[in-house]
PyMOL CGO cylinders between C-alpha atoms (Angstrom):
from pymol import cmd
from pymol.cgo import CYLINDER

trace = [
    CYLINDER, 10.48, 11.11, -4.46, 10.97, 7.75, -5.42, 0.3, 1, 1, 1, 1, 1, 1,
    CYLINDER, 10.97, 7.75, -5.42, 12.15, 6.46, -1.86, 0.3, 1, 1, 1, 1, 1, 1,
    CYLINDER, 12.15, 6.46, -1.86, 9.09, 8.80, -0.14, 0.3, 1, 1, 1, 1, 1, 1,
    CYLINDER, 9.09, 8.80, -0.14, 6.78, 7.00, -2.72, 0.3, 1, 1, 1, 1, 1, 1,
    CYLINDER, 6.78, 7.00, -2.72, 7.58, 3.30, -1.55, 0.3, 1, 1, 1, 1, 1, 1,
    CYLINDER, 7.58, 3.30, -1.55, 7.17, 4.37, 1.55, 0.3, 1, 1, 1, 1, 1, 1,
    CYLINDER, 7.17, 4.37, 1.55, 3.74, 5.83, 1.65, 0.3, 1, 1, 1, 1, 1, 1,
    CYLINDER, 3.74, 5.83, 1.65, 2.97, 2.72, -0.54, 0.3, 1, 1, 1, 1, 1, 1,
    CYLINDER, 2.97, 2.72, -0.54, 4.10, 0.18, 2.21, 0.3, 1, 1, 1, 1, 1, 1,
    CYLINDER, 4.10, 0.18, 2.21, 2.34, 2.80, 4.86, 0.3, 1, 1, 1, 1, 1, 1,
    CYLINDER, 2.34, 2.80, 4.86, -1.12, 2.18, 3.09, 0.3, 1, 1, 1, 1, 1, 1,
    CYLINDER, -1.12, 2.18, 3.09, -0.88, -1.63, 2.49, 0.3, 1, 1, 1, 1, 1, 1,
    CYLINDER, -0.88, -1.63, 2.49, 0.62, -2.04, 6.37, 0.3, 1, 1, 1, 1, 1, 1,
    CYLINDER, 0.62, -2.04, 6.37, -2.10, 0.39, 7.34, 0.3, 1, 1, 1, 1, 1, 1,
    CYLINDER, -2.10, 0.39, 7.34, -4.63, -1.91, 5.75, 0.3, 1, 1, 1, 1, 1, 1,
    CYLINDER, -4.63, -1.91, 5.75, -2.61, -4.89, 7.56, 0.3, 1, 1, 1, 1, 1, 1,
    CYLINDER, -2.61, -4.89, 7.56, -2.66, -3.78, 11.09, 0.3, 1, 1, 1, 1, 1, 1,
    CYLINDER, -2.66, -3.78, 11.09, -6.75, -2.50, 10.70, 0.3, 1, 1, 1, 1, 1, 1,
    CYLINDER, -6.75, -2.50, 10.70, -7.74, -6.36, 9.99, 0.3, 1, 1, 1, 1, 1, 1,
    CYLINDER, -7.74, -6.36, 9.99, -4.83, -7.80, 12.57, 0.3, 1, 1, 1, 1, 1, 1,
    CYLINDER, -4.83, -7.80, 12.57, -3.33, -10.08, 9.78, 0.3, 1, 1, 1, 1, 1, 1,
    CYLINDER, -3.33, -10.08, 9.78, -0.56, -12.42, 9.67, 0.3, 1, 1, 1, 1, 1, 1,
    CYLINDER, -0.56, -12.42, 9.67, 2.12, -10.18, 8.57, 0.3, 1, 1, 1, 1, 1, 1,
    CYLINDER, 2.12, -10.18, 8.57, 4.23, -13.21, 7.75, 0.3, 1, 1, 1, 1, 1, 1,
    CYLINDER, 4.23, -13.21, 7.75, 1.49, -14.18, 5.66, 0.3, 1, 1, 1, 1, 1, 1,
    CYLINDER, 1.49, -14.18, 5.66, 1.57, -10.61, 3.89, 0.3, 1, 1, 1, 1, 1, 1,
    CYLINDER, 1.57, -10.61, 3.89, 5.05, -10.51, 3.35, 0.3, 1, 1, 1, 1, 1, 1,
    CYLINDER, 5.05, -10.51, 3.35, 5.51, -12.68, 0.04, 0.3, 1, 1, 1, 1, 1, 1,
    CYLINDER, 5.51, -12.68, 0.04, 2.75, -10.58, -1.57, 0.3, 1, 1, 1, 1, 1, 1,
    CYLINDER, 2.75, -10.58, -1.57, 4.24, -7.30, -0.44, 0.3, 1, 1, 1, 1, 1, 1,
    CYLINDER, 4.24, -7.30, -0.44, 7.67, -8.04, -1.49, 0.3, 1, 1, 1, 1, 1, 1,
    CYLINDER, 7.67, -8.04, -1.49, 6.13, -9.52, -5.06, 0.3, 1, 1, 1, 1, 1, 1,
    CYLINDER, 6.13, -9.52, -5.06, 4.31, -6.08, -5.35, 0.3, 1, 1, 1, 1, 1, 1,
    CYLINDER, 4.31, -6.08, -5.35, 7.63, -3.77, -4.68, 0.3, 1, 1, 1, 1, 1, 1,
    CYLINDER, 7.63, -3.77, -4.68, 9.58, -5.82, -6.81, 0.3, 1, 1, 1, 1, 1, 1,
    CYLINDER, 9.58, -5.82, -6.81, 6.76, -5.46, -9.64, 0.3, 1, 1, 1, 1, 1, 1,
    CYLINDER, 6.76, -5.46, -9.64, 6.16, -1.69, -9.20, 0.3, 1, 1, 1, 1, 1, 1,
    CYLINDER, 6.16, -1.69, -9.20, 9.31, -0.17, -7.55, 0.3, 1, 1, 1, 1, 1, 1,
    CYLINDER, 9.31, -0.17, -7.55, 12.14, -2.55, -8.57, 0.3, 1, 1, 1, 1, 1, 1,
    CYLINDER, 12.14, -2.55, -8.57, 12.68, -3.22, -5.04, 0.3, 1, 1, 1, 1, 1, 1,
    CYLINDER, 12.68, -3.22, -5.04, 14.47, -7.02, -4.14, 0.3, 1, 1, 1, 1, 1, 1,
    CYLINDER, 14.47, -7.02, -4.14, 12.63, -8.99, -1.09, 0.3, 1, 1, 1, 1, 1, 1,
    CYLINDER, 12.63, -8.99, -1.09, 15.36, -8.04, 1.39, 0.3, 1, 1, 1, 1, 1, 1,
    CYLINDER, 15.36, -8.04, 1.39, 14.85, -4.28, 0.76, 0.3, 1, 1, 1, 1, 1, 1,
    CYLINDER, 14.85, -4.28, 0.76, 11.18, -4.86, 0.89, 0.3, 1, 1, 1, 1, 1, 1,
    CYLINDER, 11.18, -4.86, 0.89, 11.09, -6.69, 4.21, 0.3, 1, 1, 1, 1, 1, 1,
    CYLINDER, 11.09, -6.69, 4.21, 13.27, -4.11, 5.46, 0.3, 1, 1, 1, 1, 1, 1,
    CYLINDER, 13.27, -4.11, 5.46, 11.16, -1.61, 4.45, 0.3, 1, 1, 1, 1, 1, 1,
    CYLINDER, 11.16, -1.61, 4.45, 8.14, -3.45, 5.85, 0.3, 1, 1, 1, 1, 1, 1,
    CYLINDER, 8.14, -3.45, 5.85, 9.22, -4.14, 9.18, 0.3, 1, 1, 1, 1, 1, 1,
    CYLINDER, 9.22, -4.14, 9.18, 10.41, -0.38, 9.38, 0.3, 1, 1, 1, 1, 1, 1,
    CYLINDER, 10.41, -0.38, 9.38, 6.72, 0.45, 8.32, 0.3, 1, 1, 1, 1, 1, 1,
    CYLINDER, 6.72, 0.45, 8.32, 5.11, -1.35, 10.38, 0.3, 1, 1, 1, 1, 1, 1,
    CYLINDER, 5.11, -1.35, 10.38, 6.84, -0.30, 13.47, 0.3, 1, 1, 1, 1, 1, 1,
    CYLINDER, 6.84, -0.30, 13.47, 5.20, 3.28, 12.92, 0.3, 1, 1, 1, 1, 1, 1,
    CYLINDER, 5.20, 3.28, 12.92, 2.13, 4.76, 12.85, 0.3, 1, 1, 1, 1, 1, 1,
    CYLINDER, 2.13, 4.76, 12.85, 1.09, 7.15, 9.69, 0.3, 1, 1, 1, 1, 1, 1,
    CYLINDER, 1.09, 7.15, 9.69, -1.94, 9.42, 9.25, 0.3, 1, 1, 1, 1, 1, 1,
    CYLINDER, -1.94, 9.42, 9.25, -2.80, 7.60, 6.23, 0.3, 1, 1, 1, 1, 1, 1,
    CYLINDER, -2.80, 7.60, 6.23, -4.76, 10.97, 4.15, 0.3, 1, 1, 1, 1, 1, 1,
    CYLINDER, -4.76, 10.97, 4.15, -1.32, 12.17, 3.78, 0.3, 1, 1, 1, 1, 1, 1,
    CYLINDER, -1.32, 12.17, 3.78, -0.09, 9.25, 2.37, 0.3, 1, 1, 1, 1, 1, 1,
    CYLINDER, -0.09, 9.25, 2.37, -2.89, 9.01, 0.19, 0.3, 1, 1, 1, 1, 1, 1,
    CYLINDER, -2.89, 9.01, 0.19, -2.16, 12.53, -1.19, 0.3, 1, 1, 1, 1, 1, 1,
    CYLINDER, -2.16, 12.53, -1.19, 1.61, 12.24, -1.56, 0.3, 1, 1, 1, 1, 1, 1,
    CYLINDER, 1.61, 12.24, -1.56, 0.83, 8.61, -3.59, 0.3, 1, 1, 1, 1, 1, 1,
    CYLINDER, 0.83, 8.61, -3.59, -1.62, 10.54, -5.53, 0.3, 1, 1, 1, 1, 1, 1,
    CYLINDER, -1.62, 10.54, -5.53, 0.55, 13.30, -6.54, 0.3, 1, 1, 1, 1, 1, 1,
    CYLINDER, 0.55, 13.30, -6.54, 3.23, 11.00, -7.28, 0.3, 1, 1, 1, 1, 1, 1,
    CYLINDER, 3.23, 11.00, -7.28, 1.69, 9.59, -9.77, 0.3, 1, 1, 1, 1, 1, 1,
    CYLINDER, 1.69, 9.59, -9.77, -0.36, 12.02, -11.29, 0.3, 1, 1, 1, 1, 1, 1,
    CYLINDER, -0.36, 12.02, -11.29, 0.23, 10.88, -14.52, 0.3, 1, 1, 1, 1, 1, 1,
    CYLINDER, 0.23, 10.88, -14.52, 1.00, 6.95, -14.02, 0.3, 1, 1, 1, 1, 1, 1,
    CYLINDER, 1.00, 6.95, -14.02, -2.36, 5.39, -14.69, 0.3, 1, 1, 1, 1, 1, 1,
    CYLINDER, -2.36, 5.39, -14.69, -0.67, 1.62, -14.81, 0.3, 1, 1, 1, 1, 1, 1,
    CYLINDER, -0.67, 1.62, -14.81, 0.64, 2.32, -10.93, 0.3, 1, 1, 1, 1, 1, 1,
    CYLINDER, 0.64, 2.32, -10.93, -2.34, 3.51, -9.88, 0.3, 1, 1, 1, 1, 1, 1,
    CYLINDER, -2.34, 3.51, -9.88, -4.39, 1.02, -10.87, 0.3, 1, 1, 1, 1, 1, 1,
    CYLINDER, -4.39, 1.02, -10.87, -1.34, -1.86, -9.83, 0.3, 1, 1, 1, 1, 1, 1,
    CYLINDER, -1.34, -1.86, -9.83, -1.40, -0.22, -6.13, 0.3, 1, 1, 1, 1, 1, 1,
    CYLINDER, -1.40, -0.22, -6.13, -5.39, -0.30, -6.50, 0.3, 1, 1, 1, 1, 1, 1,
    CYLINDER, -5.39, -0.30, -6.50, -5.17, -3.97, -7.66, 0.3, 1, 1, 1, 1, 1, 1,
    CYLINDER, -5.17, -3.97, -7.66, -2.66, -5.13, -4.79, 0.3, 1, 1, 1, 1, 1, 1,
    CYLINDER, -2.66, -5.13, -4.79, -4.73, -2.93, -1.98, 0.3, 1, 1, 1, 1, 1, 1,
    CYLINDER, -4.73, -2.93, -1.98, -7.70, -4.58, -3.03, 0.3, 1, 1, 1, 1, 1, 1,
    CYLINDER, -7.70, -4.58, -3.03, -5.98, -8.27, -2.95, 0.3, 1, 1, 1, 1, 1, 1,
    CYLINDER, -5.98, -8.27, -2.95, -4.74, -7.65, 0.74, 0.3, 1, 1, 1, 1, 1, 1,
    CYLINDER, -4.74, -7.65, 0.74, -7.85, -6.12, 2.13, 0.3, 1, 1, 1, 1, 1, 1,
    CYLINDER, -7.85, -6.12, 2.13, -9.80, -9.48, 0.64, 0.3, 1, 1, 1, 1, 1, 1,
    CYLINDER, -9.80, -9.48, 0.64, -7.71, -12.02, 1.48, 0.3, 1, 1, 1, 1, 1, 1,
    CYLINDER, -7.71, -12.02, 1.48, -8.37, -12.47, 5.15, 0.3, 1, 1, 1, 1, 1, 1,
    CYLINDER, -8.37, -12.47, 5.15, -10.31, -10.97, 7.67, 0.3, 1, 1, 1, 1, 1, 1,
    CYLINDER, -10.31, -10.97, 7.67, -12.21, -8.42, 5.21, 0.3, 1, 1, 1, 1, 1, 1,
    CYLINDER, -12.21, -8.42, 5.21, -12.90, -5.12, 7.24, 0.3, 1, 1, 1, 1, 1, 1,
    CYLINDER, -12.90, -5.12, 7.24, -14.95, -2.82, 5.75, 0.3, 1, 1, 1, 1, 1, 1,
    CYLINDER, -14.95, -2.82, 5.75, -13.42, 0.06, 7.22, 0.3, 1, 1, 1, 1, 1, 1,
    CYLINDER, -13.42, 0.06, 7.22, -10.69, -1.30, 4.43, 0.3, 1, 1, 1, 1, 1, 1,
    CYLINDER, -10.69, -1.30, 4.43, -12.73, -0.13, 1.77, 0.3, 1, 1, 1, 1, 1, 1,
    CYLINDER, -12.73, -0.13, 1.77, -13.02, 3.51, 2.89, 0.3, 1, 1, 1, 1, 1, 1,
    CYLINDER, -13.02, 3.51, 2.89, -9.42, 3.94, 1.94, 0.3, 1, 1, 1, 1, 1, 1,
    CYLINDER, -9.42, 3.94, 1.94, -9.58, 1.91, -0.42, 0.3, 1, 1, 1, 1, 1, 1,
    CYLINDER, -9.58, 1.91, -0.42, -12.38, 4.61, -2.05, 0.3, 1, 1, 1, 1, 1, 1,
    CYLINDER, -12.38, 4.61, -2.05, -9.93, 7.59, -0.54, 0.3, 1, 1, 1, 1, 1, 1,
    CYLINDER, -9.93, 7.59, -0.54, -7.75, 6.27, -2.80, 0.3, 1, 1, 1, 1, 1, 1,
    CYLINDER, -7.75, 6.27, -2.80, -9.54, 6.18, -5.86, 0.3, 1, 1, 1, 1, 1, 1,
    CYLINDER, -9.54, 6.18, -5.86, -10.84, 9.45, -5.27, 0.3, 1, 1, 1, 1, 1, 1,
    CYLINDER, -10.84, 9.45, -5.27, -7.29, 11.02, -4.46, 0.3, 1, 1, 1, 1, 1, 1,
    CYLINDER, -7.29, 11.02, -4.46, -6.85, 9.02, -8.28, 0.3, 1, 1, 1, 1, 1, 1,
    CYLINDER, -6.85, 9.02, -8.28, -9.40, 11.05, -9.20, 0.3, 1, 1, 1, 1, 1, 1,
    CYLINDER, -9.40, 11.05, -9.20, -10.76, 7.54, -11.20, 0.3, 1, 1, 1, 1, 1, 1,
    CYLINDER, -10.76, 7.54, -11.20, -14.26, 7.36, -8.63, 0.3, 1, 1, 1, 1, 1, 1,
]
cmd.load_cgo(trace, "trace")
């Protein structure tokens, strides 16, 4: 579940990348600062795992719902991803279509 996990993670925030046509060279540092935080993952295996993302496209409500049920009962991760979704979708190029999943997120949190 663990390896499913960080990739519906990286699915979401690359999601939310692509949508507002940022710099994903730009993204990277945060994204591999956020893996390391939450999953334990080093840089390499988070760029890895973000240029493997990226490559593909995801129907983000399932992502949602298998982050969700991941961590049903991990309050601190849900509000870190939360956090760290909100700090990409406002550091450039704010879209508000960001925000939608941003709130189908909460929601699948059940914290709206």
């Amino acid at each position: 579940m663990d390896t499913l996990l960080k990739e519906s993670v990286a699915a979401l925030f690359c999601h939310v990348i692509k949508m507002d046509n940022k710099n994903i060279d730009k993204e990277r540092p945060l994204f591999c600062r956020f893996m390391k935080q939450d999953f334990d993952c080093d840089c390499e295996e988070a760029n890895v795992l973000l240029n493997d993302i990226m490559e593909k496209e995801f129907n983000i409500d399932t992502q949602i719902s298998i982050i969700a049920n991941a961590l049903s009962n991990k309050t601190y991760q849900k509000m870190s991803i939360l956090k760290q979704l909100n700090h990409i979708i406002i550091k450039d190029n704010l879209h508000t279509d960001n925000y939608e999943i941003f709130d189908k997120l909460k929601k699948a949190f059940s914290l709206s």
